[in-house]
C-alpha positions in Angstrom: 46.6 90.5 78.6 45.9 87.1 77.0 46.4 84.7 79.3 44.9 87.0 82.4 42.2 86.9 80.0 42.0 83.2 79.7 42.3 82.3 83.3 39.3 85.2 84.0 37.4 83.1 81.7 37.6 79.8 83.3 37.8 78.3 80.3 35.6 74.3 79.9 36.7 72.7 76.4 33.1 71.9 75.9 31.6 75.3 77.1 30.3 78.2 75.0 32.0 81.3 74.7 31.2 84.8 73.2 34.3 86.9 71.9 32.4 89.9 71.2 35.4 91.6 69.8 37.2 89.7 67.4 39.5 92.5 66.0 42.5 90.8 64.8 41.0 87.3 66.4 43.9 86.8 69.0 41.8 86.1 71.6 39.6 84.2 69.6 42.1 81.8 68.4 43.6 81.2 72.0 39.6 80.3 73.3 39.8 77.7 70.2 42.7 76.2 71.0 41.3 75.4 74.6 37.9 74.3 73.5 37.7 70.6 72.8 35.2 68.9 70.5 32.1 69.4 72.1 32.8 73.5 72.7 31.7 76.3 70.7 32.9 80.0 69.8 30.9 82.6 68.9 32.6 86.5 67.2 31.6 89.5 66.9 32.9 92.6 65.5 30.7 95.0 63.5 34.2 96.1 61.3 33.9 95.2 57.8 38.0 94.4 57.8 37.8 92.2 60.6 35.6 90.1 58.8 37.6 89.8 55.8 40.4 88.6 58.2 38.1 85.9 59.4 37.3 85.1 55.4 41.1 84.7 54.6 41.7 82.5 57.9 45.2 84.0 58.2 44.0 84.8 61.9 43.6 81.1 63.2 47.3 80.1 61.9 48.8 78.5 65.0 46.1 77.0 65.9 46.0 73.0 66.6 42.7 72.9 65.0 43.6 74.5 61.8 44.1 72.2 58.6 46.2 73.9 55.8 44.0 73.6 52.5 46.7 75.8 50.4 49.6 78.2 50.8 46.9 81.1 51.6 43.5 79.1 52.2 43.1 77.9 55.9 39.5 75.9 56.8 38.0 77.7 59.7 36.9 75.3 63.1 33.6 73.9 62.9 33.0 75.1 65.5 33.3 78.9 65.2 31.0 81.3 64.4 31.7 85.0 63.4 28.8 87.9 63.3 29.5 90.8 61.7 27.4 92.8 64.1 28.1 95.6 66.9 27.7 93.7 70.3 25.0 95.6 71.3 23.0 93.0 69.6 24.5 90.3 71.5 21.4 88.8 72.9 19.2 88.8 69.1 22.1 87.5 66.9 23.0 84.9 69.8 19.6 83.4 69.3 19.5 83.8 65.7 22.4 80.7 65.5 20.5 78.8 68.9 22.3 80.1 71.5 20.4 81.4 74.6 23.1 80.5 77.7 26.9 80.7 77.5 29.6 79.9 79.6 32.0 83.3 79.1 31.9 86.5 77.3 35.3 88.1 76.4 35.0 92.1 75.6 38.4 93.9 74.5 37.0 97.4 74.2 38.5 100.1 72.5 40.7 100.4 69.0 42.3 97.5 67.6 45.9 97.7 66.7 44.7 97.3 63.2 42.3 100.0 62.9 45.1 102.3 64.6 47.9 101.0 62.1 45.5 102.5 59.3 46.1 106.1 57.9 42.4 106.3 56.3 40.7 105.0 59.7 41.6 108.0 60.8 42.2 106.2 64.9 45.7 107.7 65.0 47.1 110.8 65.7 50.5 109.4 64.4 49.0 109.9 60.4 47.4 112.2 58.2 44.6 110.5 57.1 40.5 111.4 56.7 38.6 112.2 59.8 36.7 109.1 59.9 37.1 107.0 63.1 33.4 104.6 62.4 34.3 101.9 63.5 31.8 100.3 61.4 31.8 101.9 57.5 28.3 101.0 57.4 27.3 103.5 59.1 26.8 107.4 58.0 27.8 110.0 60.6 31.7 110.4 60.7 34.1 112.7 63.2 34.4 114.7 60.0 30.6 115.4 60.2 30.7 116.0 63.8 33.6 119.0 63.7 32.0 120.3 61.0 28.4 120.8 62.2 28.0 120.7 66.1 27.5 124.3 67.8 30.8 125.4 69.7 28.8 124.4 73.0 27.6 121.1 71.7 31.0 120.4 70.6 32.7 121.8 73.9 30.2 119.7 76.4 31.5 116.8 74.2 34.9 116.6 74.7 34.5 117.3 78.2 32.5 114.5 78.6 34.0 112.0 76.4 37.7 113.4 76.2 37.6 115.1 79.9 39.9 117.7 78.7 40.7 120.6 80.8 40.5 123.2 77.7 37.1 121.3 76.3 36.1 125.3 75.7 39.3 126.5 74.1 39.3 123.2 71.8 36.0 123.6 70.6 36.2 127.6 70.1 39.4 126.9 68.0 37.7 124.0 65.6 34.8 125.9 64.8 37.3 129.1 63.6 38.8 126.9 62.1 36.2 124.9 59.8 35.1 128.2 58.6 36.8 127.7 55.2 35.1 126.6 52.4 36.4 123.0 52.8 36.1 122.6 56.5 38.0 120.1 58.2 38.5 117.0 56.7 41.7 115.0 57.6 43.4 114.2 60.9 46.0 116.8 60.5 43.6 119.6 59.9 42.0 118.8 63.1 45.2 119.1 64.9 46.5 122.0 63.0 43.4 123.6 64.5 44.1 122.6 68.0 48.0 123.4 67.7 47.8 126.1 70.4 46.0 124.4 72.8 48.1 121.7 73.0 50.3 122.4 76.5 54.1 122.0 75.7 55.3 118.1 76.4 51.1 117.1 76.8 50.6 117.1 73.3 50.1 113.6 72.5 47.8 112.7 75.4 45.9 115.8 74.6 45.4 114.8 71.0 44.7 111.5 72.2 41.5 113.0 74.6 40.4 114.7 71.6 40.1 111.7 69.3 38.7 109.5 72.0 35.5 111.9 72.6 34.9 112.2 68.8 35.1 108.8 68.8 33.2 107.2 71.2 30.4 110.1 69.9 30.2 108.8 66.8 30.5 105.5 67.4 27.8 105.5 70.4 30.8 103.9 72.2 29.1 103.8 75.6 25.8 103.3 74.9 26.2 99.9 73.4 28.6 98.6 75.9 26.2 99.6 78.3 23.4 97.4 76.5 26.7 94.4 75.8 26.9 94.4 79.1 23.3 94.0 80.7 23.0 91.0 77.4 25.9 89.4 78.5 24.6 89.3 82.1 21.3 87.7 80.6 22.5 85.4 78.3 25.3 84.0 80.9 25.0 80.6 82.6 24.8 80.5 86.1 28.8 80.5 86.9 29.8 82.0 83.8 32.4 84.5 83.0 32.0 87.9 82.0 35.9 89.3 81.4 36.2 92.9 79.7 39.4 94.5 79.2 39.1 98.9 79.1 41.2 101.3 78.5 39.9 104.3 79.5 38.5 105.4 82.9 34.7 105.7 81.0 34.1 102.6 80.5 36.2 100.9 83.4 33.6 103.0 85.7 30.9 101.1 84.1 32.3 97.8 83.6 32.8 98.1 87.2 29.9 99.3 88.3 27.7 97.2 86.8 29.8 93.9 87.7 29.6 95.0 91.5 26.1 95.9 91.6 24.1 95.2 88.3 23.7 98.6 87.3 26.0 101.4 86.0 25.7 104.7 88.8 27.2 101.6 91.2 24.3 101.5 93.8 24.7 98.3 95.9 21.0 97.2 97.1 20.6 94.4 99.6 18.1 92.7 100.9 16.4 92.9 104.7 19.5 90.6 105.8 22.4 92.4 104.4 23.1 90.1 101.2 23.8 91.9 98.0 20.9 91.6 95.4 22.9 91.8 92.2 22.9 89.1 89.3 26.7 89.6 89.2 29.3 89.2 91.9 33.2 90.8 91.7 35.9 87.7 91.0 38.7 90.3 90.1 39.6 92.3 93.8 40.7 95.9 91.6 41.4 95.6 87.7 43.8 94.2 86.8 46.8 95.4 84.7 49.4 95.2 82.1 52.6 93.2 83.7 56.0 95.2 82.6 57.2 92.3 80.8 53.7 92.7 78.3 54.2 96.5 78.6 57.2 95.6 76.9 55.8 94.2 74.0 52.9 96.4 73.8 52.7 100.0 75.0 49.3 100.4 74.2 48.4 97.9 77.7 49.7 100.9 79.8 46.2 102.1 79.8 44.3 99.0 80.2 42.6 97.4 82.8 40.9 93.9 83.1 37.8 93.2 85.4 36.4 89.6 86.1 32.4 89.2 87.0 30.4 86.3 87.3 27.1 85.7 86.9 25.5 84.4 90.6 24.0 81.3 91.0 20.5 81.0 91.5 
């Protein structure tokens, strides 16, 4: 959803925008090319490979602003920053390079395409890799750890919450038989062998996907930080700027929603003695918006996503 992304943005070539998910830099690269001279970029992305794709400048190839030092080397735009941070620390490391308004923040939540497309991530159901899913390495707890040492009903209250599956019970009754062996359960195909029976005939994918969504946003702290992204981006944005986040699941679209309708996240609308809404952001998308068939085309992984357009009100 590029350029829905782009025109949610508004995009001024000498404004200041915040890509707080760099992943493979696609949406950072097309913000560059529509920034002039005088703009400025800032990147975030707290995944240690997504930073060495920034260091190798492969990313930004394409770009008018790109000058070709060798067949491999690419010089990055002058005006582009990257912070290898999770974007719950928008706000601090914003002001750390002397940044305290922007014009747009861009959010693409969720898993990359290129932390799915590898086996020892652990993002995919499609592999047999280790149980992983951190989305930053830097960090200790993994969904390995989590299978391995929640009580059945801690484990069963999370993938209800997180994964709202049906069988939340049944799932976590059948991974804690199963991690009785002396090795536990380690890899991605463990996990599912564990799950096998609870998978119902010609569901099995989406119910694997639930799984690895709740185990994942757990250890991540997944909704947590976008929570505390999104009251920083409301700060830090001008008055007029653009706050555009794409989601793909209906956890964090009720949020994002939410808390661009009303400023907060259960959704409460407050007004004042003459009826006006009192909320530091105001709705410019009417409903998210989605994939068009010709992108769904391209990409099946937009079936699930859906954009949402909020701007910070004027004072």
């Amino acid at each position: 959803m590029l350029e829905e992304a782009m025109k949610g943005l508004a995009l001024r070539p000498d404004g200041t925008y915040v890509d707080v998910t760099f992943g493979g830099g696609g949406h950072s690269r097309a913000i560059l090319e529509r920034l002039g001279e005088a703009g400025r970029l800032l990147a975030f992305d707290q995944d240690g490979d997504a930073a060495a794709r920034v260091c190798s400048g492969e990313w930004i190839v394409g770009s008018t602003r790109t000058q070709m030092l060798s067949t491999t080397h690419y010089s990055l735009p002058t005006n582009f920053t990257f912070i290898n941070e999770n974007f719950r620390y928008l706000k601090s490391f914003l002001r750390l390079h002397g940044v305290r308004q922007v014009d747009g923040v861009l959010a693409d939540l969720g898993v990359s395409s290129h932390q799915f497309d590898v086996a020892e991530r652990g993002f995919s159901t499609r592999f047999d890799g280790e149980l992983d899913l951190r989305m930053d390495r830097r960090s200790e707890t993994t969904a390995a750890d989590l299978v391995n040492t929640l009580g059945e009903e801690d484990l069963a209250r999370l993938l209800k919450l997180y994964g709202e599956l049906p069988n939340a019970r049944q799932m976590a009754k059948a991974i804690v038989k199963a991690r009785s062996s002396e090795s536990g359960i380690r890899t991605t195909g463990e996990l599912k062998e564990a799950v096998q029976k609870h998978l119902p005939r010609g569901m099995e994918n989406k119910y694997l996907a639930m799984l690895f969504q709740a185990l994942r946003i757990e250890v991540n702290g997944e909704l947590e930080a976008l929570k505390e992204m999104l009251q920083q981006a409301c700060e830090v944005l001008a008055p007029g700027g653009r706050l555009v986040v794409i989601s793909y699941h209906s956890l964090e679209d009720r949020l994002v929603k939410n808390f661009m309708r009303s400023g907060n996240f259960e959704g409460e609308v407050e007004k004042d003695f003459y009826g006006n809404v009192l909320s530091p952001m105001r709705m410019v998308s009417h409903g998210a918006v989605q994939a068009s068939e010709e992108e769904l085309m391209r990409n099946s992984r937009a079936r699930s996503a859906k954009l949402r357009v909020g701007e910070r009100v004027k004072n």
